[in-house]
DSSP file (Angstrom, degrees, kcal/mol; ACC not computed):
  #  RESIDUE AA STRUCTURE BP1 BP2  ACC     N-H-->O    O-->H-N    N-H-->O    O-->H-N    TCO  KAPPA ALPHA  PHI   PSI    X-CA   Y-CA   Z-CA
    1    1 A X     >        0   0    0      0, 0.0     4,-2.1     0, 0.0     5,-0.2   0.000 360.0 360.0 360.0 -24.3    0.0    0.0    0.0
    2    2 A X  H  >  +     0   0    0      1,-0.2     4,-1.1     2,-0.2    30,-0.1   0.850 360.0  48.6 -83.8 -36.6    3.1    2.4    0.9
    3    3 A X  H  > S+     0   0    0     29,-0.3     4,-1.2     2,-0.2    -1,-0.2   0.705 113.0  49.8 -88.6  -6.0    4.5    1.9   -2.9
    4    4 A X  H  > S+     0   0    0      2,-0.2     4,-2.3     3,-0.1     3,-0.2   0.949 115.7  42.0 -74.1 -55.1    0.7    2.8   -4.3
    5    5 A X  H  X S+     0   0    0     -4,-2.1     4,-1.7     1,-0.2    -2,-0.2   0.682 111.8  55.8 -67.8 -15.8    0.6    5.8   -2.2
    6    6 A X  H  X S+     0   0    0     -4,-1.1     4,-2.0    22,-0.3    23,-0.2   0.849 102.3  56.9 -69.6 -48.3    4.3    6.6   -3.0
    7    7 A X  H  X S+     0   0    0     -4,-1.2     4,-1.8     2,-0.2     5,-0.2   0.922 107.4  45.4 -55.7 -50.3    3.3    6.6   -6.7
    8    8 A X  H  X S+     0   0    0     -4,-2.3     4,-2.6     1,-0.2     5,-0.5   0.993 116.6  50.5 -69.8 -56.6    0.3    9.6   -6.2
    9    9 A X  H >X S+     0   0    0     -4,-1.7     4,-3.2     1,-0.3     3,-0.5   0.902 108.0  52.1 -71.4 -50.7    2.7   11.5   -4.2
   10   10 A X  H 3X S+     0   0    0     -4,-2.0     4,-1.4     1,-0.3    -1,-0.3   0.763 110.8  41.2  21.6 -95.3    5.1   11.1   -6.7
   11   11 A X  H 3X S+     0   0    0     -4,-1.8     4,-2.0    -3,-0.3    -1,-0.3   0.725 111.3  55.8 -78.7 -19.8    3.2   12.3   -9.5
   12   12 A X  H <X S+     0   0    0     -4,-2.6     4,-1.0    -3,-0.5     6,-0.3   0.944 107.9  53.0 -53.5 -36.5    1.7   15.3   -7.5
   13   13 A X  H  <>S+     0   0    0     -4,-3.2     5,-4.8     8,-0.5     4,-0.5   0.951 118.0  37.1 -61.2 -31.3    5.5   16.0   -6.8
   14   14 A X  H ><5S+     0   0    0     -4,-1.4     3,-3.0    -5,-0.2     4,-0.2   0.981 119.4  44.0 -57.1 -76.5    6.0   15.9  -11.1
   15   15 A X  H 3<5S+     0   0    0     -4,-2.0    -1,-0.2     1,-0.3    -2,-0.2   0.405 120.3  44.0 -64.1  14.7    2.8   17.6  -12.2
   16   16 A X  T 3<5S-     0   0    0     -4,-1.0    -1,-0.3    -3,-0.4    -2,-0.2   0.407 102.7-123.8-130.2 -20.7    3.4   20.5   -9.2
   17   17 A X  T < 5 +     0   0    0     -3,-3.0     2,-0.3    -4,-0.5    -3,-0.2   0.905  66.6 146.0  63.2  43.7    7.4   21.0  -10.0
   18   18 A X      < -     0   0    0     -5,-4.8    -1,-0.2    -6,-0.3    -2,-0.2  -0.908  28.2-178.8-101.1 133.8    7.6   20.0   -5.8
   19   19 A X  S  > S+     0   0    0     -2,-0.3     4,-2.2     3,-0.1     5,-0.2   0.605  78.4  67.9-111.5  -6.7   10.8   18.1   -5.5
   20   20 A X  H  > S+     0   0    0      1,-0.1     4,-4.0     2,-0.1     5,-0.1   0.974 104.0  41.1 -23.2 -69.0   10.0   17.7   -1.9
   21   21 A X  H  > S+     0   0    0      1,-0.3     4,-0.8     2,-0.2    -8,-0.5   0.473 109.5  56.9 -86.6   2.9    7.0   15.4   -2.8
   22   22 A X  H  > S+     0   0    0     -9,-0.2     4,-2.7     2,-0.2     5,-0.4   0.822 114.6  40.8 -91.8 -61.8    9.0   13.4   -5.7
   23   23 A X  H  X S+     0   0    0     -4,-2.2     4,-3.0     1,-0.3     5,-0.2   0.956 117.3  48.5 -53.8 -60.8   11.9   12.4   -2.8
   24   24 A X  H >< S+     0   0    0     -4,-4.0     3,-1.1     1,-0.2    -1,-0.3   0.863 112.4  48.0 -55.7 -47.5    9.0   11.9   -0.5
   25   25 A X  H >< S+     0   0    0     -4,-0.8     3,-2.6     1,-0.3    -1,-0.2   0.895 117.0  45.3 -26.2 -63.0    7.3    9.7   -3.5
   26   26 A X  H >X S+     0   0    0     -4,-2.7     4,-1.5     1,-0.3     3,-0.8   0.722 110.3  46.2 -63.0 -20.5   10.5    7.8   -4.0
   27   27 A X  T << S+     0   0    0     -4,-3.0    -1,-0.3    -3,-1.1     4,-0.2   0.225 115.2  52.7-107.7  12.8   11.5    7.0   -0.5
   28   28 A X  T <4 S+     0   0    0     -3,-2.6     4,-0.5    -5,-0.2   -22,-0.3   0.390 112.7  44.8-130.8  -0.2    7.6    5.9    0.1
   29   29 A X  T <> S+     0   0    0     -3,-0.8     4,-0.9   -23,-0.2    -2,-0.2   0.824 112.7  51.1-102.7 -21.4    7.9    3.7   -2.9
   30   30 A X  H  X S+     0   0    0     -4,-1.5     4,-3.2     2,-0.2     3,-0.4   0.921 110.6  43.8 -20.2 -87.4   11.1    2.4   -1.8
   31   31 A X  H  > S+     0   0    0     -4,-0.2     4,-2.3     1,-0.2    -1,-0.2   0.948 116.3  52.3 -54.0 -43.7   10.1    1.4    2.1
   32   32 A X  H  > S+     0   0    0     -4,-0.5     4,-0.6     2,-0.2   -29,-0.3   0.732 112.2  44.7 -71.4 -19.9    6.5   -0.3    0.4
   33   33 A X  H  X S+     0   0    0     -4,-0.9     4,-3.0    -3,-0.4     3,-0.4   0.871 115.8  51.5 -82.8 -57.8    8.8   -2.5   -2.4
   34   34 A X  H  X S+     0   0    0     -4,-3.2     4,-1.1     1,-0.3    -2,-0.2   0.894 108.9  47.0 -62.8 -29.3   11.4   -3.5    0.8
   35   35 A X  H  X S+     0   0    0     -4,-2.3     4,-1.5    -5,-0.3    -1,-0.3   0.912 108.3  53.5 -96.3  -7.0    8.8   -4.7    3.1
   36   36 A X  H  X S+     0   0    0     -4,-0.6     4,-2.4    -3,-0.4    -2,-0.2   0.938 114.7  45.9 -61.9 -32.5    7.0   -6.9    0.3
   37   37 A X  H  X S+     0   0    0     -4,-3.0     4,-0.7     2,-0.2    -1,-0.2   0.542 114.4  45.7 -74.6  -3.7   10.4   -8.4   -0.2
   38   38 A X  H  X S+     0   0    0     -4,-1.1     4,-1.7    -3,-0.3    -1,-0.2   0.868 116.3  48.8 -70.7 -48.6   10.8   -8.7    3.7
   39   39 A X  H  X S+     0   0    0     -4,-1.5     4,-1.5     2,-0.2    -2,-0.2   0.901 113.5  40.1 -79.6 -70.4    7.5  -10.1    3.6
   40   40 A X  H  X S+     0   0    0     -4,-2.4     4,-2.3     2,-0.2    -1,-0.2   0.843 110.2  64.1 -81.9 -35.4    7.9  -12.8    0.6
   41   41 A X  H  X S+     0   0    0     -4,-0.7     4,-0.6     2,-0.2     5,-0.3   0.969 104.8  49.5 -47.0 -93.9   11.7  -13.7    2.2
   42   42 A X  H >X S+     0   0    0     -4,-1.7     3,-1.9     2,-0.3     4,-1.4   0.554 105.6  48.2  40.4-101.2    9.7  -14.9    5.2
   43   43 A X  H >X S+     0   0    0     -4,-1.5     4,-3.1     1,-0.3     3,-1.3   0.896 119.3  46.6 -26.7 -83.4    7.2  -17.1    3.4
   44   44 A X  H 3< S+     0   0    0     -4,-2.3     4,-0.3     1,-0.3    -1,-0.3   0.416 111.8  49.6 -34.9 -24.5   10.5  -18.6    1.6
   45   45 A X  H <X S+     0   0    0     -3,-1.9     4,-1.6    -4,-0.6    -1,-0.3   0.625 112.8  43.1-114.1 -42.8   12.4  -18.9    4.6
   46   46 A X  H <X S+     0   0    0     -4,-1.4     4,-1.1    -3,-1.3     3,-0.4   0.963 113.2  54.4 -81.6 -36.2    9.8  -20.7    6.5
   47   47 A X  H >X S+     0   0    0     -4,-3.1     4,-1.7     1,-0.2     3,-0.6   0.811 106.0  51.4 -49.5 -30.2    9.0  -22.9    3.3
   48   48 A X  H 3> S+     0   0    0     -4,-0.3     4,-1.2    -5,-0.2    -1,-0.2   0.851 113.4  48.2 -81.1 -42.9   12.8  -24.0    3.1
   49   49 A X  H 3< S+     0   0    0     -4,-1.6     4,-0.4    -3,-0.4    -1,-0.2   0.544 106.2  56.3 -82.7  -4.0   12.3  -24.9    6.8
   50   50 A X  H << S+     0   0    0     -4,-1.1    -2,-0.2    -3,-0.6    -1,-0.2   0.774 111.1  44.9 -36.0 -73.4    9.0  -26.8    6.1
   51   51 A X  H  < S+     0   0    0     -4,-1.7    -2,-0.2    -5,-0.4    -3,-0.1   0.814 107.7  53.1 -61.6 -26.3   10.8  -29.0    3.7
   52   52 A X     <        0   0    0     -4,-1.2    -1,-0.2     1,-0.3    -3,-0.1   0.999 360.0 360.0 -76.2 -42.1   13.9  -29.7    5.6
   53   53 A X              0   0    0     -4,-0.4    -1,-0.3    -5,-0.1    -2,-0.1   0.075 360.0 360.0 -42.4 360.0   11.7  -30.9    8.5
């Protein structure tokens, strides 16, 4: 949800000239991409420990 709302801030930051609200875009699409891969590393981590088991 953090990289969707990271995208609209984004593009406010584009279509406004803000470059405030572009960093803040990026850095909000940034943190929402790292925790799906935290998230799915997890999942993977317990599956691997599933299997061994």
């Amino acid at each position: 949800m953090a990289a969707i709302y990271g995208a609209v801030v984004l593009i406010m930051g584009v279509v406004g000239n803000e470059p405030e609200l572009v960093l803040l875009g990026l850095a909000m699409m940034l943190l929402g991409n790292l925790h799906k891969l935290g998230r799915f590393l997890v999942k993977m981590q317990k599956r691997t420990i599933d299997v061994k088991t």
